[in-house]
C-alpha positions in Angstrom: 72.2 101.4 128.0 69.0 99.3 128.2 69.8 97.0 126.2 70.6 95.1 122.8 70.1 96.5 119.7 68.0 94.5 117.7 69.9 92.9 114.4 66.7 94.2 112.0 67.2 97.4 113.6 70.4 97.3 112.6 69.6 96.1 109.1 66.9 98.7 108.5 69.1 101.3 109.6 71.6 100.3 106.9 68.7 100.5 104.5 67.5 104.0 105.0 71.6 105.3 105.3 73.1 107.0 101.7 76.6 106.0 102.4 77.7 108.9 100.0 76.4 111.2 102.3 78.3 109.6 105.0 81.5 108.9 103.6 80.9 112.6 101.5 80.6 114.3 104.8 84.3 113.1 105.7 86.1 112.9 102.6 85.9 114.7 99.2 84.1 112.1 97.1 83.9 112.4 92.9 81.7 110.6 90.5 83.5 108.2 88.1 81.2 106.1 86.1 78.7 103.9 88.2 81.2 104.6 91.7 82.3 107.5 93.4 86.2 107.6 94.1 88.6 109.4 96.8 92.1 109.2 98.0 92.2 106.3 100.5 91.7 107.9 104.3 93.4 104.5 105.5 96.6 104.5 103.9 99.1 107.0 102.1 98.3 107.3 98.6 98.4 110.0 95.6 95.7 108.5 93.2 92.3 107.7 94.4 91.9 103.8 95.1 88.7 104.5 97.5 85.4 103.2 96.0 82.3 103.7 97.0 79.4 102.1 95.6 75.8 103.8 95.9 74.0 100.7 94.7 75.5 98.1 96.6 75.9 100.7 99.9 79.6 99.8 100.1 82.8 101.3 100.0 86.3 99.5 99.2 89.7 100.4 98.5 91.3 98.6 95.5 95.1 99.5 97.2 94.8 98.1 101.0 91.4 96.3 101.1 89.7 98.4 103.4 86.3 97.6 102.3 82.5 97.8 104.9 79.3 99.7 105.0 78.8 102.9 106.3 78.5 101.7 109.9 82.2 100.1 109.2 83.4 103.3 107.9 82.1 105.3 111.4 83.8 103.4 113.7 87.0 103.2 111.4 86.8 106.7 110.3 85.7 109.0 113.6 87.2 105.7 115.7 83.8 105.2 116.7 82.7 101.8 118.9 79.9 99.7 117.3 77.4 101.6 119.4 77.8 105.3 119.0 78.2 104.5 115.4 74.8 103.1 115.6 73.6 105.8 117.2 75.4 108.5 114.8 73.4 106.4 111.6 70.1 107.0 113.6 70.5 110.5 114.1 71.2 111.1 110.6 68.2 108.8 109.6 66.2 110.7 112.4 65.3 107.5 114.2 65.5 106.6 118.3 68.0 103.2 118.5 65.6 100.9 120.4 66.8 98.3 122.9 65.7 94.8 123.8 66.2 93.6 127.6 68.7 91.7 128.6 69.5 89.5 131.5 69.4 91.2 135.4 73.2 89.8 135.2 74.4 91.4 131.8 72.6 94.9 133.4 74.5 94.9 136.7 77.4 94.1 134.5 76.9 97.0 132.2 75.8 99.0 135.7 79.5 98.2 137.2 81.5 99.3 133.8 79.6 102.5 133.9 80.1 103.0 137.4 83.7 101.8 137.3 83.9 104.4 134.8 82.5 107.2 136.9 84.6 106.9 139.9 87.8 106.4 138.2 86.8 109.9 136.9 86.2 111.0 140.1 89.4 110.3 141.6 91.3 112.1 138.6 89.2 115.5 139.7 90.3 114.6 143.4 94.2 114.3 142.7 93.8 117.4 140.1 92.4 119.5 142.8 95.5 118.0 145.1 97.8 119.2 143.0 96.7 122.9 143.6 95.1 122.8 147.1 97.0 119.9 149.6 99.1 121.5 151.9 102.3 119.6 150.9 101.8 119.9 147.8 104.7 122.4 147.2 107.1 120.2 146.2 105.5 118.6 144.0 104.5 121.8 142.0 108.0 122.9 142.3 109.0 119.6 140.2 106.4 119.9 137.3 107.3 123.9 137.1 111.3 122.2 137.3 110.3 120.2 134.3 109.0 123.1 132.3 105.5 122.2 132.2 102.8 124.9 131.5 99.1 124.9 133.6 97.5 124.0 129.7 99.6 121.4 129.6 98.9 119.8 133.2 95.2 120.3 132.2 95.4 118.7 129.2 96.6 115.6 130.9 94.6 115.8 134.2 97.9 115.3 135.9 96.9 115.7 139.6 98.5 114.3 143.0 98.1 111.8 145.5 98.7 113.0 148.9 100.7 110.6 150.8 98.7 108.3 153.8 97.3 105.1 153.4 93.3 106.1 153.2 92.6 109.5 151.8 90.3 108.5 148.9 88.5 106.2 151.8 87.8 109.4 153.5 87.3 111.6 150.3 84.4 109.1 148.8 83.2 108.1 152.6 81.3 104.9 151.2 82.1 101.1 151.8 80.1 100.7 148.6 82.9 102.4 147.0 85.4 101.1 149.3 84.8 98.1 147.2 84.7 99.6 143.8 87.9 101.0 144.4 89.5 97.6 144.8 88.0 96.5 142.1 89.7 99.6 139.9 92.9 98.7 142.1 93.0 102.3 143.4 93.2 100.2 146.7 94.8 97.5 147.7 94.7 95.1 150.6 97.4 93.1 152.4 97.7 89.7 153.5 96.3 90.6 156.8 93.3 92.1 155.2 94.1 95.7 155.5 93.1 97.8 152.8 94.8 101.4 152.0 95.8 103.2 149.5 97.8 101.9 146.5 98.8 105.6 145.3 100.7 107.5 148.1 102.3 110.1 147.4 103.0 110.2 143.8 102.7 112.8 140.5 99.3 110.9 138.8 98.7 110.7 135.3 95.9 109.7 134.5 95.1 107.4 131.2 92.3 107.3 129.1 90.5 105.1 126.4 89.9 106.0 123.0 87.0 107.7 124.5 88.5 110.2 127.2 87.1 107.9 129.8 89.8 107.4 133.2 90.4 103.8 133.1 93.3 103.5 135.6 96.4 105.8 136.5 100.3 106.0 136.2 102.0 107.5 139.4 105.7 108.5 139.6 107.2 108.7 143.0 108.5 112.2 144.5 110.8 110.6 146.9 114.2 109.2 145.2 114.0 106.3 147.8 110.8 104.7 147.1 110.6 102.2 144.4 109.4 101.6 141.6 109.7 104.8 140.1 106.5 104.7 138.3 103.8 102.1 139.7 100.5 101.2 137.1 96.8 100.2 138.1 96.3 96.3 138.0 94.2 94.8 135.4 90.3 95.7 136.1 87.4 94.8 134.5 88.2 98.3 132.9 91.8 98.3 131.6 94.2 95.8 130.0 97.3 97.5 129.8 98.5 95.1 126.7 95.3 97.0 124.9 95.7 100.6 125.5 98.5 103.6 125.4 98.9 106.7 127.1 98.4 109.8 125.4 96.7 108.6 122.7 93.2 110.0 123.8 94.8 113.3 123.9 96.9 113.1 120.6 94.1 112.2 118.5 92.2 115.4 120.1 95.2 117.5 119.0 96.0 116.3 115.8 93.6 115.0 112.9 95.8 114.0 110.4 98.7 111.9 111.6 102.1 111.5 109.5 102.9 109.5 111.9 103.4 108.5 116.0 105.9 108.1 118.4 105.8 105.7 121.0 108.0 106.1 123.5 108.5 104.9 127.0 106.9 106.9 129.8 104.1 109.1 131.0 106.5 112.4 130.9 108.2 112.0 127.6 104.7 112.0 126.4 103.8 115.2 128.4 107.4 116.7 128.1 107.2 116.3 124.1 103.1 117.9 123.8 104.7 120.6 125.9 107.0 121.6 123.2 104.7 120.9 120.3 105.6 117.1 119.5 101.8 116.4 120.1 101.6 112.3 118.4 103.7 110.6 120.9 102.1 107.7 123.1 103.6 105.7 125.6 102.7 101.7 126.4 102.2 101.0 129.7 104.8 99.1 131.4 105.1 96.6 128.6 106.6 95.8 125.6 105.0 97.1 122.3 102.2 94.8 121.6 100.3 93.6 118.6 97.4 95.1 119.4 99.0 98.2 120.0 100.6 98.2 116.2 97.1 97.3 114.6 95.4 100.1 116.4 98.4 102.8 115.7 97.9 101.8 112.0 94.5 102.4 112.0 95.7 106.1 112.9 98.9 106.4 110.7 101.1 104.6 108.0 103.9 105.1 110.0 105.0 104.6 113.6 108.3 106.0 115.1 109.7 104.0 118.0 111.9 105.7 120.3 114.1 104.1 122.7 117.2 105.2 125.1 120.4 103.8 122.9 121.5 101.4 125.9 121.4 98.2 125.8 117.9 98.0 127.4 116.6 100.2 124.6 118.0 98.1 122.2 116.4 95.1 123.5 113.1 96.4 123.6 113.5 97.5 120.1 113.9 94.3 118.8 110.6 92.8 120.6 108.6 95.7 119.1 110.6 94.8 115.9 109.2 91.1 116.0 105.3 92.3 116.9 105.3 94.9 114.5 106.8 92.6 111.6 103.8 90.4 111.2 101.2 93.9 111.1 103.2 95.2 108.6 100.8 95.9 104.8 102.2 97.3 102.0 102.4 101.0 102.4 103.0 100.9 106.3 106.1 101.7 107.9 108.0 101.2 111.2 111.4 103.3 111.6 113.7 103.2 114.9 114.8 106.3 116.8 117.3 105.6 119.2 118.4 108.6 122.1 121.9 109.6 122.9 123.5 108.3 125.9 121.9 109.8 129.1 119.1 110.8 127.1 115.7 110.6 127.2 112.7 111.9 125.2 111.8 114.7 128.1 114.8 116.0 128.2 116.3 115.9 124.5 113.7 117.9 123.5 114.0 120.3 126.2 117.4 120.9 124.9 117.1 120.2 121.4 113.3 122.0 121.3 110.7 121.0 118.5 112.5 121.5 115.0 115.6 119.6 116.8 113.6 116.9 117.7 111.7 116.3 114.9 115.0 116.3 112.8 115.8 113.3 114.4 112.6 111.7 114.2 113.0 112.3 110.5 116.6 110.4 110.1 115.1 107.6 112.2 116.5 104.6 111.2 113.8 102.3 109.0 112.5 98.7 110.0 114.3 96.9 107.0 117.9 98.5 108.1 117.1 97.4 111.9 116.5 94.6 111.2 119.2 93.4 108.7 121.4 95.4 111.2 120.4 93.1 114.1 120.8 89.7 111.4 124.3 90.4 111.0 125.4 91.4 114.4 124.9 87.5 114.8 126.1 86.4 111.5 129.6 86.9 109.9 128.6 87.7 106.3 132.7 88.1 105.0 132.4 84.4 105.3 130.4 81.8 103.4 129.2 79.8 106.2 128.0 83.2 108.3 126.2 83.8 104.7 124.5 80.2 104.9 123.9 81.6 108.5 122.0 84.8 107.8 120.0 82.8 105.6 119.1 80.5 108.7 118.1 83.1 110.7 116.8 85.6 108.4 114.1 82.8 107.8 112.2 82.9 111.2 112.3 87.0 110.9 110.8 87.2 107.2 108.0 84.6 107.2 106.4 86.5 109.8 105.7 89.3 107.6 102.8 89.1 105.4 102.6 88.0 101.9 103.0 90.9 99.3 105.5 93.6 98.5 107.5 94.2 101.6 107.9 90.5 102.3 109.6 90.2 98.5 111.6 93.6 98.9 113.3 91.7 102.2 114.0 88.9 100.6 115.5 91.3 97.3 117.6 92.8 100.2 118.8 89.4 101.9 119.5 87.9 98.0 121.5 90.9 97.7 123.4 90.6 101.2 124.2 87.2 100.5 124.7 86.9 96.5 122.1 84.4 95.9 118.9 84.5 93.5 115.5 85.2 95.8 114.9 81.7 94.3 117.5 80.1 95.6 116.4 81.6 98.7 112.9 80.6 98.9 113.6 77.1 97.6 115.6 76.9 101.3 112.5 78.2 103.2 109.8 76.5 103.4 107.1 76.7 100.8 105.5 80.2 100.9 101.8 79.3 99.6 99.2 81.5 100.3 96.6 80.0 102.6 93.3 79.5 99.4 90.0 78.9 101.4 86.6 79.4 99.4 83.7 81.2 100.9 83.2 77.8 102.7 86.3 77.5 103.9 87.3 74.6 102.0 91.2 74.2 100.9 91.5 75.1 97.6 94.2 73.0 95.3 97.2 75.7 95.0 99.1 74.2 92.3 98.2 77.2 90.2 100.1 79.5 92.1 102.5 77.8 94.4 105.3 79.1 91.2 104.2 82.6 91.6 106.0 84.0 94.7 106.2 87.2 93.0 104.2 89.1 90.1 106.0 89.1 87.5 106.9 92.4 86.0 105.6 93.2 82.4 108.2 94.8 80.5 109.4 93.3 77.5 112.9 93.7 77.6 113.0 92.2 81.5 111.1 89.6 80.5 114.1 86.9 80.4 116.8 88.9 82.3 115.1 88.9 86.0 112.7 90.6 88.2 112.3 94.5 88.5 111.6 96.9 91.6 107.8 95.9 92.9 107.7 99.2 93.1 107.6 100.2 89.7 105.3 97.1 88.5 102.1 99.1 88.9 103.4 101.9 87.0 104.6 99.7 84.1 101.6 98.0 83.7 99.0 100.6 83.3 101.4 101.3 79.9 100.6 97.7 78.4 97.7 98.2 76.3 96.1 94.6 75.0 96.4 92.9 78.4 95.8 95.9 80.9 92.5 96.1 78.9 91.9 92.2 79.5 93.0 92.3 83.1 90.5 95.5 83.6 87.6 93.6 82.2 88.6 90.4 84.1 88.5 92.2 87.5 85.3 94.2 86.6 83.5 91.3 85.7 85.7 88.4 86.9 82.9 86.0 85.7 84.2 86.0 82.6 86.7 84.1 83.7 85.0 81.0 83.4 84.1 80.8 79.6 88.1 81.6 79.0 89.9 78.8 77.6 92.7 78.7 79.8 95.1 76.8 77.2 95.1 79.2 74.8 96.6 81.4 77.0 98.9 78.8 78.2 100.1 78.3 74.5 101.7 82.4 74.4 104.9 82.9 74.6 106.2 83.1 78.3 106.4 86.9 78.9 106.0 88.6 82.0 103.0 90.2 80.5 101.2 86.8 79.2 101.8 85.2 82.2 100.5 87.6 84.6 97.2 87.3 82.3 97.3 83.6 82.9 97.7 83.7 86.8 95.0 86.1 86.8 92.6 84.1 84.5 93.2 81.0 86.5 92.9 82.1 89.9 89.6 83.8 88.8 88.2 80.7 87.7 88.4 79.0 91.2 87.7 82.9 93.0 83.7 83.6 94.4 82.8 85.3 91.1 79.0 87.0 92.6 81.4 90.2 94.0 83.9 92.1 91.7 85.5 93.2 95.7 85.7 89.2 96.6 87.3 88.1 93.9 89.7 91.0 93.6 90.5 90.2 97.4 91.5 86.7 96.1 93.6 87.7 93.9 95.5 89.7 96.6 96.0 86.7 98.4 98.6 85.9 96.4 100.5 89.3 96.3 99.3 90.7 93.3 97.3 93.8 95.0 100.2 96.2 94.2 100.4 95.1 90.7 96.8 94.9 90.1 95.1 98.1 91.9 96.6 101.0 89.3 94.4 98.3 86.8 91.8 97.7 89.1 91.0 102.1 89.2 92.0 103.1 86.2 89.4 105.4 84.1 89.1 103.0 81.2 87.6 100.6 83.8 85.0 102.6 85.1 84.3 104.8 82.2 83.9 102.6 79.5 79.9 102.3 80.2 77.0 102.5 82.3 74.9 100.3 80.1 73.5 96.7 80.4 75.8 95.3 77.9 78.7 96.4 79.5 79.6 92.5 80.5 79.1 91.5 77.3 80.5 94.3 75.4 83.6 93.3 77.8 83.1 89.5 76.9 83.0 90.3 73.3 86.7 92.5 74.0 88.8 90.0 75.7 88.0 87.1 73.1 88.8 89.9 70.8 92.4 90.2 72.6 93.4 86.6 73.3 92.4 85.8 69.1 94.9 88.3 68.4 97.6 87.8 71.2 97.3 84.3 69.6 97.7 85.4 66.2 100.6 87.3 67.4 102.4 84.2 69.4 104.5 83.6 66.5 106.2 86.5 66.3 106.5 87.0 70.0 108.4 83.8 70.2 110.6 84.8 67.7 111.8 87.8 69.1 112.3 86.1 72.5 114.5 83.3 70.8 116.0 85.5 68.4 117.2 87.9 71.7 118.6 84.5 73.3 120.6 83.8 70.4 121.8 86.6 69.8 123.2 86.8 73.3 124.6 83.3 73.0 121.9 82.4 75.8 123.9 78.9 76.9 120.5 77.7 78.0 119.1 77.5 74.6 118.2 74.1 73.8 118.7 71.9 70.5 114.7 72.4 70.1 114.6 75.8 71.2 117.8 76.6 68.3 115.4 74.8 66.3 112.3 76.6 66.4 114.3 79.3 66.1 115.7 78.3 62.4 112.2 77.8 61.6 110.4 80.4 62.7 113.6 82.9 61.0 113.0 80.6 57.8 109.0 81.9 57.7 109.9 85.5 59.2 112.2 85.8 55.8 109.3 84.2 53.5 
């Protein structure tokens, strides 16, 4: 690299790119009125929620937000960085990617990563070529033939050997340059006398690799059963931050292109030990607890990650930390299940006795993140008694609000309500206030009163609307039947400027069903929302949990095939006053039935008034 790539480079670049062609070249891409549509390649879905818009050069997906240009879409798609993406849009645009000089120091920096790079690479060919050639390296080949592992398999890895003796890769590079780039990569190390030797002596290497199939540093296991530790990891380098990157994953992402899921398991050989036998999307972290950044790059691959862990104690422990980092990653449509080992087992050799189809059985019945974790609540609460109910509740609270607002976060809380017999708004009343976090484009606070009584979307079906909440699940499903207000929530998220001529009271005035008041949430958070972008505004709106209730609306054919003309805005203006005039016409006779359902069930909350209006509005009904 030369240097920086010059922003109006950058800009121009975008410019000249036909994201279609981009995004078309990946995924299967058809025309629906002004957009083109696909089946999200960033989360689980079975109706297209992908949009991508030729005019604006942007792509966005109505179910999980995923939104960018076509550079965004490279390094998200193909797991590009932000430079070969670059350099993919030039070649397509049939442009050279020019540079602009940078600083001496930033060069020699860049010079170092790149050499850092080359010599780490270099030692992996020198402890492959161990492996085969040292004379004492018998043993060791015995114990990877021992462990059922073919040549492909060792060569897929680049698992090689390091010969023991304290200065062989000294003598193999034969360069005090390198002498010094090798402490810098940690492949040596020096005492506190100031000797330098070998860290690796030896030991079965594995080698691990970025994203790229670079060698960034190594994982060695010992061969003799005295020395300790069992398995000793490069340092942090300039090069590798082991709370960043996981074994394996280079190599599973080479194997496999569509990922149901991955595994993350403990150690270099279960990884190798599972590809061997055809479980090729297992990963290992490296030496440390599963860490955020882990979970936000394995869900960039999958919706679903599988962690595996020895049924001990131990295991169970480190279970629960990857239970608390993977809680707050957690969208809707992601999952996280458990797979704990039998006793004495591991992942190597399990599936050396169980082979593939027995292996993946058990990955299959893994246990899922919502039982783990309402398992691990009660092993420290007493639910058979009130007070160890009052105590779940306690310490369900810290484990919850770490999830993100939306579905999941409301099915837990459905789950603790029904653990404990209390209404979810009983619950929340007892945790602290769960308001969504309202900043304008600015990044000024925006006054939340409108939605601080809407910790859930309602659910629109009439004969719910006073007996309780349904299954998020089904909300989507049940609204695209609703008719009148799916088509004025479709032409408030097209065009969510019309929000702003909408007088709010009239809606206010409807009778308070599930249905109306979904309308009214919508129509008032709109009129605070950035109204210049249909995708900003409908991101507000998922702010406040209503993406899974609102994206079946947000892609549904009437929306995007109702015109391709000018007046489509005001052809959609003209509709919704068109819907409100006659859901106001209709208020009446909504009321009635919803009182007339309460008394008829001797609803004890009816009121005096509410009996009433009732008496009245029967009295008119009859005339």
């Amino acid at each position: 690299m030369a240097g920086l790539i010059p922003n109006d480079f950058i800009e121009q670049l975008l410019d000249r790119t036909d994201i279609l062609e981009v995004i078309g070249n990946r995924i299967e891409l058809k025309k629906k009125g002004k957009d083109h549509w696909a089946c999200c390649p960033f989360h689980g879905e079975k109706s297209p929620s992908f949009s991508v818009n030729p005019s604006k050069q942007f792509y966005y997906c109505f179910g999980c937000g995923e939104s960018g240009t076509a550079l965004k879409f490279l390094q998200e798609f193909d797991k590009m960085n932000f430079v070969e993406a670059i350099e993919e849009l030039a070649r397509g645009a049939g442009v050279e990617v020019p540079r602009e000089e940078v600083s001496a120091q930033a060069k020699q920096k860049q010079q170092q990563r790149r050499s850092l790079h080359d010599l780490l690479g270099s030692c992996s060919e020198y402890f492959a070529h161990q492996l085969y050639q040292h004379a004492d390296a018998k043993p060791v080949q015995d114990y990877v033939l021992g462990r059922g592992l073919s040549e492909e398999i060792v060569q897929t890895f680049q698992i090689g050997f390091a010969p023991d003796g304290w200065n062989n890769l000294s003598q193999h590079f034969r360069n005090e340059q390198t002498d010094s780039e090798l402490l810098t990569t940690g492949m040596l190390t020096q005492n506190d006398k100031g000797r330098i030797y070998d860290r690796f002596r030896n030991r079965l290497m594995f080698p691990i690799r970025d994203i790229r199939g670079r060698v960034i540093a190594f994982g060695g296991r010992v061969m003799s059963p005295d020395e300790k530790p069992k398995y000793l990891n490069s340092p942090e380098t300039p090069i590798f931050h082991k709370g960043q990157e996981l074994y394996g994953l280079y190599e599973a992402r080479k194997a496999v292109k569509n990922f149901d899921n991955i595994i993350i398991v403990e150690g270099y050989m279960d990884v190798v030990a599972l590809a061997q036998h055809g479980v090729k999307n297992a990963v290992a972290t490296l030496g440390t607890a599963t860490s955020p950044t882990h979970i936000q790059r394995l869900f960039k691959l999958t919706t679903e990650i599988i962690f595996c862990f020895d049924g001990d104690n131990a295991g169970k422990r480190a279970a629960i930390r990857a239970l608390a980092n993977t809680l707050p990653e957690l969208k809707d449509g992601q999952q996280a299940r458990f797979l704990f080992l039998p006793d004495g087992e591991d992942p190597d050799s399990l599936v050396r006795k169980e082979g593939f189809e027995g292996f993946m059985y058990r990955a299959k019945q893994a246990q899922s993140l919502p039982d783990f974790l309402f398992q691990h609540l009660q092993t420290q609460a007493d639910i058979s008694r009130l007070d160890g109910k009052a105590r779940l509740v306690s310490i369900a609270r810290g484990w919850i609000e770490k999830v993100p607002e939306g579905i999941f976060r409301q099915l837990l809380l459905g789950e603790l309500s029904n653990l404990v017999g209390l209404p979810i708004e009983q619950i929340i009343a007892n945790f602290e206030p769960l308001t969504p976090k309202l900043e304008q484009a600015s990044g000024d606070p925006q006054d939340a009163s409108s939605v601080t009584q809407w910790p859930r979307t309602p659910a629109p079906d009439k004969g719910l609307a006073q007996t309780g909440q349904i299954g998020a699940a089904r909300q989507g499903a049940l609204l695209v039947k609703i008719g009148y207000i799916h088509r004025a929530l479709a032409w408030l998220i097209r065009f969510p400027q019309l929000a702003v001529n909408i007088d709010i009271e009239r809606i206010r005035r409807l009778p308070p069903q599930n249905d109306r008041l979904l309308l009214l949430t919508v129509t008032e958070l709109l009129q605070k929302a950035p109204k210049d972008n249909l995708y900003y505004a409908f991101d507000y709106l998922c702010q406040h949990g209503l993406r899974e209730t609102l994206s079946p609306i947000a892609t549904s054919d009437y929306l995007w095939l109702e015109g391709a003309n000018e007046d489509e805005q005001e052809f959609g203006r003209q509709e919704l006053e068109k819907i409100i005039t006659g859901l106001t016409l209709r208020a009446p006779d909504d009321e009635y039935e919803i009182l007339k359902k309460r008394a008829l069930a001797l609803d004890p909350s009816l009121t005096d008034a509410e009996k009433q209006r009732y008496r009245e509005l029967l009295k008119k009904t009859k005339q």
